[in-house]
C-alpha positions as CSV (number, residue, x, y, z in Angstrom):
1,X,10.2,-9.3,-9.4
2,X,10.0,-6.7,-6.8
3,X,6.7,-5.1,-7.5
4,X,4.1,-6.6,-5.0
5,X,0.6,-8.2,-5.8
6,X,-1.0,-5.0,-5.5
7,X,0.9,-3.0,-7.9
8,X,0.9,-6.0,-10.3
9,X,-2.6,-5.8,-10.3
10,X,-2.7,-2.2,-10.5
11,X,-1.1,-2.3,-13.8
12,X,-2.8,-5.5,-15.6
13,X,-6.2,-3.4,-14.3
14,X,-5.2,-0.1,-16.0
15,X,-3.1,-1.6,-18.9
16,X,-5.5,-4.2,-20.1
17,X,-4.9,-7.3,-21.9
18,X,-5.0,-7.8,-25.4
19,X,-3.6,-10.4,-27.3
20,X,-3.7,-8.7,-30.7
21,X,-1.6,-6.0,-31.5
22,X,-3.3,-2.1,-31.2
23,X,-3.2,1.2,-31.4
24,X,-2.9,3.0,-28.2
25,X,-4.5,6.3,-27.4
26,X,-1.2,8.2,-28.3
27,X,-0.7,6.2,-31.5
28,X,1.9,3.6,-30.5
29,X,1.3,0.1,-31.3
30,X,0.4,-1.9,-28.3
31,X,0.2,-5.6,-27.4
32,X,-0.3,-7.7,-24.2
33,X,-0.4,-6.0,-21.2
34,X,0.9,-2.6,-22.3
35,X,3.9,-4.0,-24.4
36,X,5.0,-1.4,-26.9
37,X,8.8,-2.8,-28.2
38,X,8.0,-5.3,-29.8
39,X,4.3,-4.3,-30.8
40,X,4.0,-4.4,-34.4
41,X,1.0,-4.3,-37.0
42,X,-0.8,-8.2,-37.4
43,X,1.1,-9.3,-34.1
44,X,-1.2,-12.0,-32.4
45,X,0.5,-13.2,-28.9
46,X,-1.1,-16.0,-26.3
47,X,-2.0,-14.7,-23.0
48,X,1.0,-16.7,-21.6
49,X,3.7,-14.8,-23.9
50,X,1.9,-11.9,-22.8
51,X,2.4,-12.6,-19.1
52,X,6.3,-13.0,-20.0
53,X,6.1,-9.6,-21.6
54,X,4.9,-7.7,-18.4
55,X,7.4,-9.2,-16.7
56,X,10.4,-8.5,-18.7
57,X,8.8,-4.7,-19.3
58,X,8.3,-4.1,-15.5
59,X,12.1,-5.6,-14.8
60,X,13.1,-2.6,-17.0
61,X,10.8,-0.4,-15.2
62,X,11.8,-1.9,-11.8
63,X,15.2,-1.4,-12.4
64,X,14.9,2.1,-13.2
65,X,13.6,3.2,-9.8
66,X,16.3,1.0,-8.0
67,X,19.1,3.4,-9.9
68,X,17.1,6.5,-9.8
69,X,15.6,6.1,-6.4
70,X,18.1,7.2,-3.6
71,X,15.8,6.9,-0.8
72,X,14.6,3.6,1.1
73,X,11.0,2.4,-0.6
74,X,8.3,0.3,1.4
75,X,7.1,-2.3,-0.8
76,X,3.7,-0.1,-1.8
77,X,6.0,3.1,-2.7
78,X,7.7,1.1,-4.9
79,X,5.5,-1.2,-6.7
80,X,3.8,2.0,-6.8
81,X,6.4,3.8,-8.5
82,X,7.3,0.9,-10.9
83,X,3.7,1.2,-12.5
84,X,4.6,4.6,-13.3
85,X,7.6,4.1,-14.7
86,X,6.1,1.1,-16.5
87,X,3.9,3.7,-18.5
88,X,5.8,6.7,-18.6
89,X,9.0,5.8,-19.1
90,X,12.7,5.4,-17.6
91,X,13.5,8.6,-19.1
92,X,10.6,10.7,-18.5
93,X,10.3,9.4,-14.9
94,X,14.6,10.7,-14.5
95,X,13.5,14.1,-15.0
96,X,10.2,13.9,-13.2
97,X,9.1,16.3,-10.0
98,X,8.3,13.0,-8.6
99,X,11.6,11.8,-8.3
100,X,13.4,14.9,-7.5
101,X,11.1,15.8,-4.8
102,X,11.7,12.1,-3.2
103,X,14.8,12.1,-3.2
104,X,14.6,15.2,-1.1
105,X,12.7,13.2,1.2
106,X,9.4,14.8,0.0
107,X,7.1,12.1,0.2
108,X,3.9,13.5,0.2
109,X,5.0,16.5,-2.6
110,X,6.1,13.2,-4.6
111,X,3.0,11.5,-4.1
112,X,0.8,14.8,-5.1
113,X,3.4,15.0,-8.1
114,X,2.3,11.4,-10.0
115,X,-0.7,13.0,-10.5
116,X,0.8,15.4,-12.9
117,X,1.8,12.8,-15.2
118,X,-2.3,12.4,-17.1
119,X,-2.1,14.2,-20.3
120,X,-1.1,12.4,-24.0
121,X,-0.5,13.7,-27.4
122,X,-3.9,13.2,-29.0
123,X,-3.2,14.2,-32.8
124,X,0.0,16.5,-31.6
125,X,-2.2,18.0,-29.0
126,X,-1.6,17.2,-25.2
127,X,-4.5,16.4,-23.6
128,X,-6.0,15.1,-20.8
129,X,-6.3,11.6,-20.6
130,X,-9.2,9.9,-18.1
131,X,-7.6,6.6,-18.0
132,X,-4.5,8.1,-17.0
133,X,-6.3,10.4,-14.9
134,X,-7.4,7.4,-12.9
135,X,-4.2,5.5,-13.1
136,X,-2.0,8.4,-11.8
137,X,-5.0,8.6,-9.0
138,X,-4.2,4.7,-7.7
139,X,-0.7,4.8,-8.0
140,X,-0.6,7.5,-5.8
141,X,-3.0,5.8,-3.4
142,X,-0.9,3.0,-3.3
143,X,2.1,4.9,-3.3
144,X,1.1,6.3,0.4
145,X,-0.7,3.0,1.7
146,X,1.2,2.2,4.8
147,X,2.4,-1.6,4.7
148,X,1.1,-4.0,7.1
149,X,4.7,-3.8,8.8
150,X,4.5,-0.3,8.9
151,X,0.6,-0.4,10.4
152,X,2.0,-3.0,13.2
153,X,4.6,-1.2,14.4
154,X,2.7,1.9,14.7
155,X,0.2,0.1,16.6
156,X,3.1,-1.2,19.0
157,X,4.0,2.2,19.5
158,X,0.7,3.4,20.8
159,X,0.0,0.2,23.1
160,X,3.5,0.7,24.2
161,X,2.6,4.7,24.9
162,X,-0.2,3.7,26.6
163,X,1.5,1.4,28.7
164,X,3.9,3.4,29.8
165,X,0.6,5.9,31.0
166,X,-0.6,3.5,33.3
167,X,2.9,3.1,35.1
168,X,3.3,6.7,36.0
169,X,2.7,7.8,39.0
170,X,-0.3,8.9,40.4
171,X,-0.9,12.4,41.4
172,X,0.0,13.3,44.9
173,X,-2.2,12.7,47.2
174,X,-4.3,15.6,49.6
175,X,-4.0,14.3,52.6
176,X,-2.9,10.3,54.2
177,X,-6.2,8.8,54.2
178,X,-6.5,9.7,50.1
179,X,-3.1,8.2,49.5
180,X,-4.0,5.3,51.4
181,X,-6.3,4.6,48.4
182,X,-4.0,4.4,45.7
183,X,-3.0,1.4,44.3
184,X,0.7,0.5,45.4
185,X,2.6,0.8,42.0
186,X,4.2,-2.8,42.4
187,X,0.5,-4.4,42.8
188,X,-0.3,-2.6,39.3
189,X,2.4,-3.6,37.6
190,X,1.9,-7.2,38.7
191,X,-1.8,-7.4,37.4
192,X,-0.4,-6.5,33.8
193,X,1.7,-8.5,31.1
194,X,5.1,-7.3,29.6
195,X,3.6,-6.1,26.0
196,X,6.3,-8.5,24.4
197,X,4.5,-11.0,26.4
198,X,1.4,-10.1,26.0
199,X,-1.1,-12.4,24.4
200,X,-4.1,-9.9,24.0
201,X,-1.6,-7.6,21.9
202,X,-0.2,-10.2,20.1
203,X,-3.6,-11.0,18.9
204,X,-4.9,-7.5,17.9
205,X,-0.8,-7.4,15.7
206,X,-2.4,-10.5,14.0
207,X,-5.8,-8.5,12.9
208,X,-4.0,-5.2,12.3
209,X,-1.5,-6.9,10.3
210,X,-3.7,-9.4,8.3
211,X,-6.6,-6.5,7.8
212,X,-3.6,-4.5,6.2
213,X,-2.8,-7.2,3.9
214,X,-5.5,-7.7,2.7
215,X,-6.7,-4.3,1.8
216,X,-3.2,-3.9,0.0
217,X,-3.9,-6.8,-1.7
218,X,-7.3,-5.4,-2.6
219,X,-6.6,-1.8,-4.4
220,X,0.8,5.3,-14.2
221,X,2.1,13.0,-19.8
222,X,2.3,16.0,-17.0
223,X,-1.0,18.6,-15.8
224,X,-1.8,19.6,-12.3
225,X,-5.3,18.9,-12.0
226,X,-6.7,17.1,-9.1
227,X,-8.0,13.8,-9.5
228,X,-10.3,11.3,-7.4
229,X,-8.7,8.8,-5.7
230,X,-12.1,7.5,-4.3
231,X,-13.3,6.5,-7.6
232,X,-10.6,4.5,-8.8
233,X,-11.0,2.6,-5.5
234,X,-14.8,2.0,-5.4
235,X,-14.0,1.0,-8.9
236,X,-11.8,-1.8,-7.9
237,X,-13.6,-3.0,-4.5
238,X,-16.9,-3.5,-7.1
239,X,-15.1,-5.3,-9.1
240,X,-13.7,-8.1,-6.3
241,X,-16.0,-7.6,-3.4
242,X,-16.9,-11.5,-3.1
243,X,-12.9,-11.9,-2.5
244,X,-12.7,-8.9,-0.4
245,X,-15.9,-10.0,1.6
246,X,-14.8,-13.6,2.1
247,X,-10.7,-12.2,3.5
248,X,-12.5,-9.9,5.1
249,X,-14.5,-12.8,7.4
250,X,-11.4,-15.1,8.0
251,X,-9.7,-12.4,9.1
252,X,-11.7,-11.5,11.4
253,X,-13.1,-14.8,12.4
254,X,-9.2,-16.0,12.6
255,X,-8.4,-12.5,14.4
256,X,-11.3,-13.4,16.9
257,X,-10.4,-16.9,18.0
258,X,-7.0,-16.0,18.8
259,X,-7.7,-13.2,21.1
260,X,-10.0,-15.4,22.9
261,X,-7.7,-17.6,23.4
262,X,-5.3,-15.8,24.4
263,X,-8.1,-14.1,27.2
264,X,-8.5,-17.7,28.4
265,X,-5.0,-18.9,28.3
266,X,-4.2,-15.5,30.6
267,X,-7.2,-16.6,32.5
268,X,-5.5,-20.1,33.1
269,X,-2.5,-18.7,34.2
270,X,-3.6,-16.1,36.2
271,X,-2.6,-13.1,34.6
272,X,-5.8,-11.5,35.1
């Protein structure tokens, strides 16, 4: 299965469980987590069967937006876009805005476009749907949550930037005696660590990296109304803020013991 933890979640949240058979809001009959092919009237399942029909419903799903999908997907993009598919459909999602504008590399306009996808036939009438209102709203969240990779790397980049400012050279001096007081260039670089070697950094990579996974870990026909994304969120952090609180601490207490380490260690070895 390639959809990750949080877009699993994401759908068991908006899809529900029921182990006897329904009727859904659009009047399909509906079992287990969203299962409709097999759904039938009097159907009673155990929550284990109905485990095994997610799966084999978001395989379909998941296998739709590897042929569709002709640009690379983080993991959040896709698990992101597997929900949708999940509840709109293979077919529906083939002729989507979504998928044509990410396949032109319009991530953002793809993003904005999930949101389209809230409305139901109510009695023949498309309508506007609130849970799919607030689906559409956390898929697209998900959808443009950076991965902890992704948040790593970036922060990489900007030590590295900033590195790189401390090596130039300093602004020519006015006259001898002010150049005189500028550090020699060899002496700074000596005082500092490669960042590959850095201990400090790799520390903060830790805390950026676990914080990220955590909160990933943490959070699917067609109108163009704008929807709250901030609800759907609150939502979900009121519903597992004891887990949330307690990753939150060893991550930071974890995050915390490492970089002062890592400050003595440098210490040790004179590095600073």
């Amino acid at each position: 299965m390639q959809t990750n933890q949080a877009g699993l979640e994401l759908i068991k949240m908006f899809e529900g469980l029921r182990l006897e058979a329904y009727v859904d809001a659009v009047g399909v009959w509906t079992i287990g987590y969203g299962h409709t092919k097999t759904a039938r009237r009097g159907m009673v399942i155990t929550e284990e069967q109905a485990e095994a029909l997610l799966r084999e419903d978001l395989q379909d799903a998941e296998n739709a937006v590897n042929r569709l999908v002709k640009v690379p997907l983080n993991e959040n993009e896709f698990s992101a876009l597997a929900s949708l598919v999940f509840n709109i459909g293979s077919g529906n999602f083939q002729k989507s805005t979504v998928l044509r504008r990410l396949n032109a590399e319009d991530r953002v306009g793809a993003a904005d476009a999930i949101e389209w996808w809230n409305k139901g036939r109510v009695n023949g009438v498309l309508t506007t749907l609130p849970g799919l209102v607030r689906r559409r709203a956390a898929e697209k969240a998900l959808f443009l949550t950076p991965t902890a990779q992704e948040l790593l790397t970036d922060l990489l980049v900007r030590a590295t930037d900033s590195d790189r400012g401390i090596e130039e050279a300093p602004p020519a001096a006015v006259d001898q005696g002010l150049e005189s007081r500028v550090p020699p260039k060899e002496s700074s670089r000596a005082r500092r660590d490669a960042l590959s070697s850095s201990r400090t950094m790799q520390g903060a990579g830790v805390a950026g990296a676990a914080g990220a996974s955590a909160v990933g870990a943490g959070t699917t026909m067609n109108t163009e109304q704008p929807t709250t994304i901030g609800r759907t969120i609150k939502d979900y952090l009121v519903t597992y803020q004891s887990e949330i609180l307690i990753a939150i601490g060893v991550i930071i207490l974890l995050a915390a013991l490492f970089i002062m380490f890592a400050r003595w260690d440098d210490w040790r070895k004179g590095k600073r």
